[in-house]
C-alpha positions as CSV (number, residue, x, y, z in Angstrom):
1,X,-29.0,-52.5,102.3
2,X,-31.1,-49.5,101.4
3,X,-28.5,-48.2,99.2
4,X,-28.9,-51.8,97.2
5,X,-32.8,-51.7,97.4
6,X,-32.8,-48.3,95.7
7,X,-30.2,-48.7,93.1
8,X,-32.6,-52.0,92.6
9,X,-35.5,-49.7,92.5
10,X,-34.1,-47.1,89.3
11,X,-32.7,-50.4,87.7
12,X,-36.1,-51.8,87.3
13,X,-38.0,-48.4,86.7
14,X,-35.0,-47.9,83.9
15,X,-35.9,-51.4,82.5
16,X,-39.2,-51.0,82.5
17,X,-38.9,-47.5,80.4
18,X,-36.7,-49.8,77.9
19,X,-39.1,-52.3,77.6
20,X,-41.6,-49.5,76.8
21,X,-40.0,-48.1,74.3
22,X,-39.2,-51.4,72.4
23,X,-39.8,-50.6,68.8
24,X,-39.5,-53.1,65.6
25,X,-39.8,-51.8,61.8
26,X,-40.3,-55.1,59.1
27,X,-39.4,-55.1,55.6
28,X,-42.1,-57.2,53.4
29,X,-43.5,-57.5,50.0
30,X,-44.7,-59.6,47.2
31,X,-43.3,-60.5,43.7
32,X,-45.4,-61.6,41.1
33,X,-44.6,-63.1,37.5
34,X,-45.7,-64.9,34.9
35,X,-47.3,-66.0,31.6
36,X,-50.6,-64.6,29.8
37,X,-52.3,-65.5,26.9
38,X,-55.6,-63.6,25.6
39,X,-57.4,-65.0,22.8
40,X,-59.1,-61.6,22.2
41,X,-56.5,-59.2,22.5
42,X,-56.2,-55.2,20.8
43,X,-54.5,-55.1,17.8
44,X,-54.6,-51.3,16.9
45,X,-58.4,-49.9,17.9
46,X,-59.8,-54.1,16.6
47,X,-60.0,-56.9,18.5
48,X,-59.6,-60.6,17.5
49,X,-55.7,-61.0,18.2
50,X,-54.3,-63.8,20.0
51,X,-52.2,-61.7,22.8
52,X,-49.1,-63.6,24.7
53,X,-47.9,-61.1,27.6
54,X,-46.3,-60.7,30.8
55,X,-48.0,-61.2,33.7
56,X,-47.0,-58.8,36.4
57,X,-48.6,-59.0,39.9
58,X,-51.7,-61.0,38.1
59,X,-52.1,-63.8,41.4
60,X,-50.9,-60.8,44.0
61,X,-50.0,-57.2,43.2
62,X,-46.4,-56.4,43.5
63,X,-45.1,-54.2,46.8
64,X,-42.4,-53.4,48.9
65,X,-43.0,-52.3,52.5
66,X,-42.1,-51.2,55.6
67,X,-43.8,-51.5,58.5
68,X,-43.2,-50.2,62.1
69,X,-44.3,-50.5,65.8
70,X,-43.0,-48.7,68.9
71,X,-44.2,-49.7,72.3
72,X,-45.3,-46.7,74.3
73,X,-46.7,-48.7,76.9
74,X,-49.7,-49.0,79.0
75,X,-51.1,-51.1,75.8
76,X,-50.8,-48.1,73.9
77,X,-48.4,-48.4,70.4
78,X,-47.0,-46.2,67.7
79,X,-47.2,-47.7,64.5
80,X,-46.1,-46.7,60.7
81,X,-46.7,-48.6,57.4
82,X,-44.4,-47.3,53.6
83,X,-45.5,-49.5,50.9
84,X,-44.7,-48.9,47.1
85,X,-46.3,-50.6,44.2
86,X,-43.7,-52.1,41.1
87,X,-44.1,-54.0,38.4
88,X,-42.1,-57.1,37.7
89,X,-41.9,-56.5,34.1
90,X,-39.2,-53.7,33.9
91,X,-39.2,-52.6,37.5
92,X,-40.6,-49.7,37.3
93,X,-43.0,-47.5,40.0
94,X,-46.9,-48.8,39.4
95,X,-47.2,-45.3,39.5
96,X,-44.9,-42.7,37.8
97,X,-43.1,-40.0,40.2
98,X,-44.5,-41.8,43.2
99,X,-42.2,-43.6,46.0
100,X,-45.2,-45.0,48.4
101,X,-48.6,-45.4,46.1
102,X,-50.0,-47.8,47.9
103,X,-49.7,-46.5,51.6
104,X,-48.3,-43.6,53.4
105,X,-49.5,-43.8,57.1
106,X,-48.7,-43.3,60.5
107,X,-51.2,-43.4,63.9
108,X,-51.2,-45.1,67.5
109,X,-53.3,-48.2,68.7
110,X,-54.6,-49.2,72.1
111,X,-57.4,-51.6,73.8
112,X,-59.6,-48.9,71.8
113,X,-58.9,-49.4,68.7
114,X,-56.5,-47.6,66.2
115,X,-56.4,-43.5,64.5
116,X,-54.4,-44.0,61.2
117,X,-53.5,-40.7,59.3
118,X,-52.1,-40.7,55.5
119,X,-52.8,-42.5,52.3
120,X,-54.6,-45.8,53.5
121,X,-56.7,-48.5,52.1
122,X,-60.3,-47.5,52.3
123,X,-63.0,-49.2,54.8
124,X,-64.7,-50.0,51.9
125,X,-61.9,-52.0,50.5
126,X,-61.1,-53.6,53.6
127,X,-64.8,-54.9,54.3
128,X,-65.3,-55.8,50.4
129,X,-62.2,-58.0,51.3
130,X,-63.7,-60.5,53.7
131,X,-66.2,-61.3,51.6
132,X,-64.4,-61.5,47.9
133,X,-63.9,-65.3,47.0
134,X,-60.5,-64.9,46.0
135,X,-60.0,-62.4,48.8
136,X,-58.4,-60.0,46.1
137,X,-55.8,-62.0,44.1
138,X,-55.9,-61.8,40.8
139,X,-56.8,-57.5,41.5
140,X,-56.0,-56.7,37.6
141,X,-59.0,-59.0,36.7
142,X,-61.3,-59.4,39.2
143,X,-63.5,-56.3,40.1
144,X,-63.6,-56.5,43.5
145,X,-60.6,-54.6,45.1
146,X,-60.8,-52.0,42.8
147,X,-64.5,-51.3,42.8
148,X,-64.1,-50.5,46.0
149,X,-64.8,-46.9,47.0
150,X,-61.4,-44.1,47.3
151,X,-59.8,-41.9,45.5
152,X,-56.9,-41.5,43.2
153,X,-53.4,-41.8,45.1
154,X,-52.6,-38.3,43.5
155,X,-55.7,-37.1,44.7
156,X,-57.4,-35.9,41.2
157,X,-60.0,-37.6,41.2
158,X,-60.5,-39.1,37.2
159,X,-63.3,-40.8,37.6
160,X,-66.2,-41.3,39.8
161,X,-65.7,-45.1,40.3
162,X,-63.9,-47.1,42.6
163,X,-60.4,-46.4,43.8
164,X,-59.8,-48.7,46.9
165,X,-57.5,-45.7,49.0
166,X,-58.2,-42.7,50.5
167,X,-56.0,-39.7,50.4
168,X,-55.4,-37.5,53.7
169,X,-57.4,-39.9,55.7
170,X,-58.2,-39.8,59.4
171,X,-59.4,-43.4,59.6
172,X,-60.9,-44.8,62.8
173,X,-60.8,-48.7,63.4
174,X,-62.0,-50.9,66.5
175,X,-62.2,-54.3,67.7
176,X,-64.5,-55.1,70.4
177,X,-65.0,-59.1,70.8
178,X,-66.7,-60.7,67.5
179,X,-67.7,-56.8,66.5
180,X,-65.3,-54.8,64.1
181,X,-66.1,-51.1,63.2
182,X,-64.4,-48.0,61.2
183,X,-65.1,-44.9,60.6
184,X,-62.9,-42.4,58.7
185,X,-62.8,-38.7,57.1
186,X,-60.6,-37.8,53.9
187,X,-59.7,-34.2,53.8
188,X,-60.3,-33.0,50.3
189,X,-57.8,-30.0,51.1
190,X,-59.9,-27.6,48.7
191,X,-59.7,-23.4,50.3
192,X,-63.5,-22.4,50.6
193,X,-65.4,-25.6,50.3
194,X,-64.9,-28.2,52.9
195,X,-66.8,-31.2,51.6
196,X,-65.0,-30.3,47.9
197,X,-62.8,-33.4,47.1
198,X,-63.7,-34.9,50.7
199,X,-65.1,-38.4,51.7
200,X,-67.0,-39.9,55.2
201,X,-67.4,-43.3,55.7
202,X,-68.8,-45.9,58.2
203,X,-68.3,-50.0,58.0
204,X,-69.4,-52.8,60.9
205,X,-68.2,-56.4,60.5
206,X,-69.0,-59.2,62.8
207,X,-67.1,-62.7,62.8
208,X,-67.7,-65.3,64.5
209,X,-68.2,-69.3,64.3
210,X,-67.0,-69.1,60.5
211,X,-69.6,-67.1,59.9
212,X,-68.3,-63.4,58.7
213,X,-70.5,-60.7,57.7
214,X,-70.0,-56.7,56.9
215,X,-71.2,-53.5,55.4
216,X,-69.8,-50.3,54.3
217,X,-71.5,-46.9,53.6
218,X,-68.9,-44.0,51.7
219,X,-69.9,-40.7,50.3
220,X,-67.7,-38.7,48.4
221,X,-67.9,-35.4,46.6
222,X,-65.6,-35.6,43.6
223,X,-64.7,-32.6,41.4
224,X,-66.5,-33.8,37.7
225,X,-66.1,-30.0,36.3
226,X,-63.9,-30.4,32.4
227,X,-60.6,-29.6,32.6
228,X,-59.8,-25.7,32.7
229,X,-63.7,-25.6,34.1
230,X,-64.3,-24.1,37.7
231,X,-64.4,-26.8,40.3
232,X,-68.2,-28.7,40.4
233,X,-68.2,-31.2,43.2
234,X,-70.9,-33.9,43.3
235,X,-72.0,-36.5,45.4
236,X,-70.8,-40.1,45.1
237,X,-72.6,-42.7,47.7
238,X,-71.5,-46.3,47.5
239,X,-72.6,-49.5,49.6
240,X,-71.4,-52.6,50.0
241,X,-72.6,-55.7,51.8
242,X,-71.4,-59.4,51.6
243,X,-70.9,-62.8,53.9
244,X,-68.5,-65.2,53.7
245,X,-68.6,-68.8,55.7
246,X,-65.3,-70.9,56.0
247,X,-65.1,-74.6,57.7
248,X,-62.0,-76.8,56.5
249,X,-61.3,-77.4,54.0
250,X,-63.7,-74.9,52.4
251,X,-64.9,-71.1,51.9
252,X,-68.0,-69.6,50.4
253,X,-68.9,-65.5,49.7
254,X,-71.1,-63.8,48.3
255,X,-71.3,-59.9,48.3
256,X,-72.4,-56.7,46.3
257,X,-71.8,-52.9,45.7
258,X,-73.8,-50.3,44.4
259,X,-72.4,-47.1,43.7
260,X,-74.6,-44.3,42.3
261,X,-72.6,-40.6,40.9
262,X,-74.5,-37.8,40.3
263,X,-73.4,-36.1,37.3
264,X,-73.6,-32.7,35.7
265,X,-75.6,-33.5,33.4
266,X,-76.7,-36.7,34.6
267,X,-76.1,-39.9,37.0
268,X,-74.4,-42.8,36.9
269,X,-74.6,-45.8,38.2
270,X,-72.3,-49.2,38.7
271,X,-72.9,-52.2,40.2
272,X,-71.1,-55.4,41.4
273,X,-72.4,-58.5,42.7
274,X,-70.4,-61.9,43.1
275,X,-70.2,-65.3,44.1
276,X,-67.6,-68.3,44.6
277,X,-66.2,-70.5,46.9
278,X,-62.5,-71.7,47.5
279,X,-61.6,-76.0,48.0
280,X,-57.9,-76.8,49.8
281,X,-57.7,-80.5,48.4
282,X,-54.1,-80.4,50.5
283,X,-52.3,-78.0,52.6
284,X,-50.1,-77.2,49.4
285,X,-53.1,-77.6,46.7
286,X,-56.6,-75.1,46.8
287,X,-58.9,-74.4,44.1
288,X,-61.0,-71.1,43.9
289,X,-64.0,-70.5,41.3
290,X,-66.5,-67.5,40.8
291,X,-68.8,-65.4,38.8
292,X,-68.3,-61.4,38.9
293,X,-71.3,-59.4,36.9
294,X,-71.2,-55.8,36.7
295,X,-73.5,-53.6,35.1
296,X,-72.4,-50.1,34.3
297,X,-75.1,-48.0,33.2
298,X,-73.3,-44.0,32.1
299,X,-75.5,-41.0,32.5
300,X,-77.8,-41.0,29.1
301,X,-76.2,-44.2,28.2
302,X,-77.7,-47.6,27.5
303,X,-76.5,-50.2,30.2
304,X,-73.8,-52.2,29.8
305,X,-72.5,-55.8,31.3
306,X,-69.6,-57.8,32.2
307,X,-69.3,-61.1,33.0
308,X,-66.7,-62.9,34.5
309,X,-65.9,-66.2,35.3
310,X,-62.6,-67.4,36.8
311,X,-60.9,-70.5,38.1
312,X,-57.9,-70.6,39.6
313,X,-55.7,-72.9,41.3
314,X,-52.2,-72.5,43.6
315,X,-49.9,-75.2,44.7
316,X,-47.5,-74.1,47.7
317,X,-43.9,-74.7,47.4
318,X,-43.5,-73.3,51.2
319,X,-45.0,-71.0,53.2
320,X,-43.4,-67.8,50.4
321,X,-43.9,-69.3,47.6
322,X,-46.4,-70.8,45.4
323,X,-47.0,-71.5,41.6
324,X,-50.3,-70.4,40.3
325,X,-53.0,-70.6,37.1
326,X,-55.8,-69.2,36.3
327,X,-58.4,-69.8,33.6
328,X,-61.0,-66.5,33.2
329,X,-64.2,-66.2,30.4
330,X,-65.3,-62.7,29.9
331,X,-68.6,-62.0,28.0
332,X,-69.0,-57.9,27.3
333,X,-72.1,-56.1,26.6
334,X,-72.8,-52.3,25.3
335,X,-70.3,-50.2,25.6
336,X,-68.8,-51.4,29.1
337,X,-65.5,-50.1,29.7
338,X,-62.5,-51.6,32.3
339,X,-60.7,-48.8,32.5
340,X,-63.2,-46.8,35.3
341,X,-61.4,-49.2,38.0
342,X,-58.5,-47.7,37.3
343,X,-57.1,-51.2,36.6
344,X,-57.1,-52.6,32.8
345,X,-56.8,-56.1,32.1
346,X,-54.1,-56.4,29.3
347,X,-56.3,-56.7,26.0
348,X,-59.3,-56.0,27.9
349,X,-60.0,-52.4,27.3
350,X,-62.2,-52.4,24.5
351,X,-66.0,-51.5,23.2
352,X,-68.1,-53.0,21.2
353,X,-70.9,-50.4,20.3
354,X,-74.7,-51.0,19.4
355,X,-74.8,-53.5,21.8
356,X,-73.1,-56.0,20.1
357,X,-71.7,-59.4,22.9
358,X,-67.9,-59.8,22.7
359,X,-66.2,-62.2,25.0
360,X,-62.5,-63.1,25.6
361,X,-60.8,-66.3,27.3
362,X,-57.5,-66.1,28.6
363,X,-55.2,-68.0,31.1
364,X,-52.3,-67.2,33.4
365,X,-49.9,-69.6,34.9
366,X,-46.3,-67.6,37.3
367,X,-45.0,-68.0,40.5
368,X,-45.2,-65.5,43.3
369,X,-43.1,-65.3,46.4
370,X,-43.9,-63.7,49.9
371,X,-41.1,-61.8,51.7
């Protein structure tokens, strides 16, 4: 009888280890296709073209992931998450010579929270998120996402502005009730000076009711020196605050960012602000309008505009798939240029000087799929 208790005894402590160590990895990803049509496209260095394109990851950027979770037990977790941007057009890497652009992380979880290490979506990005309208679909025209404070995925920092990842990031998140908060600490991994190429940022969120609201604070000290110049870091501080209410069958936000560069020989400044609201007529059919402004205004430089309105509408085929259209105005003015979010609207990247107003309509319709 004691012989069976015992050999009970290791078979459950045995089982028990097993269940422990129970560990999952899931492939997913998103494919997205379709249709553009710009009445205001590039043709050479002039505008005025009408531009018919294809429309990769327009409704919801292309990936492919892996994702991972081992049980360690005692509520704790290991966790990894791979996930590589493509385009739908030729199938190519969103970014050249890069497997996993988009994240590259690995860190454990508990009851307190989780410690992330790699390349990861910013705090800033994932605060801006719960308070976008569209809730970052349609990323290659809508500012948000990429407005969002991080730095380059190759870690040369190009430009001052936005970014939405951080490289070598130690990134702190918690949930405690209604209250979410993050902190994190990008390594800028330059000998001599520790806060070269570094950032440090804070967010809080609260939820509750409907009712969501958040903030994020991120400074950064980006390397603005020419190319073949000694390294001169300067400080970058951006903010963001929004709120969002949702109550079936509808959603509103509203939200802002300022971000302010200092400059060798000057500073910049860019600002977002935006507001919208989504309808779900059915559980297949939902509507989602807003208005984006940005004003950009360059060290020394007059300041520059750009508005944007969008519309756009999804019907759901089943829970992956869904056919989508968009309908987006864009009025430009000054010398305002796309390209610092590191994401260009095709035909978009232009500049009218002297001030003078240019505007572009365009529309979208393609089918994305969930897997």
């Amino acid at each position: 009888m004691k012989k069976s208790l015992l050999a009970l005894a290791v078979l459950g402590a045995i089982a028990g280890v097993a269940q422990a160590q129970q560990s999952n990895v899931t492939i997913y990803g998103s494919i997205d296709a379709g249709v553009r049509h710009n009445n205001n496209g590039l043709n050479g260095t002039s505008a005025g073209s009408n531009l018919w394109s294809m429309a990769s990851g327009t409704s919801n950027s292309n990936r492919l992931g892996f994702r991972g979770t081992e049980d360690l037990g005692g509520g704790m977790n290991a966790h990894f998450n791979l996930e590589s941007g493509f385009s739908s057009k030729a199938g190519t890497l969103a970014l050249a010579n890069t497997l996993f652009d988009r994240t590259a992380s690995v860190g454990l979880g508990g009851p307190w929270g989780s410690l992330d290490l790699g390349l990861q979506y910013s705090l800033a990005f994932w605060t801006i998120f719960n308070y976008d309208p569209f809730s970052f679909r349609y990323p290659t025209i809508i500012p948000t996402a990429t407005a969002a404070a991080g730095t380059q995925v190759n870690a040369a920092v190009t430009s001052p502005f936005g970014g939405s990842r951080m490289v070598n990031d130690v990134q702190y998140t918690g949930q405690f009730g209604p209250v979410k908060v993050g902190a994190e600490y990008a390594l800028g991994e330059v000998a001599g000076n520790t806060r070269g190429n570094s950032a440090q940022a804070v967010s809080a969120s609260w939820s509750s009711a409907g009712f969501t609201v958040g903030s994020a604070y991120t400074r950064r000290n980006p390397n603005l020196a020419a190319a073949g110049a000694a390294a001169n870091f300067q400080n970058n501080r951006q903010w963001t605050i929004g709120a969002a209410y949702a109550a079936a069958p509808f959603r509103v936000a509203v939200g802002y960012i300022d971000e302010r560069q200092d400059g060798i020989t000057g500073d910049s400044r860019v600002r977002n602000a935006w507001v919208g609201g989504s309808y779900n007529f059915t559980p297949a059919l939902s509507l989602t309008a807003a208005y984006y402004e940005t004003k950009l205004t360059p060290s020394a430089t007059a300041e520059s505009k750009r508005r944007l309105f969008i519309v756009g509408g999804a019907y759901s085929l089943s829970k992956r798939t869904n056919l989508y259209a968009d309908i987006d105005y864009t009025r430009f003015n000054g010398t305002f240029r796309d390209s610092i979010y590191g994401a260009t609207p095709t035909g978009v990247a232009f500049s009218q000087p002297g001030g003078v107003t240019s505007s572009q309509t365009a529309f979208t319709v393609g089918v994305n799929h969930l897997f």
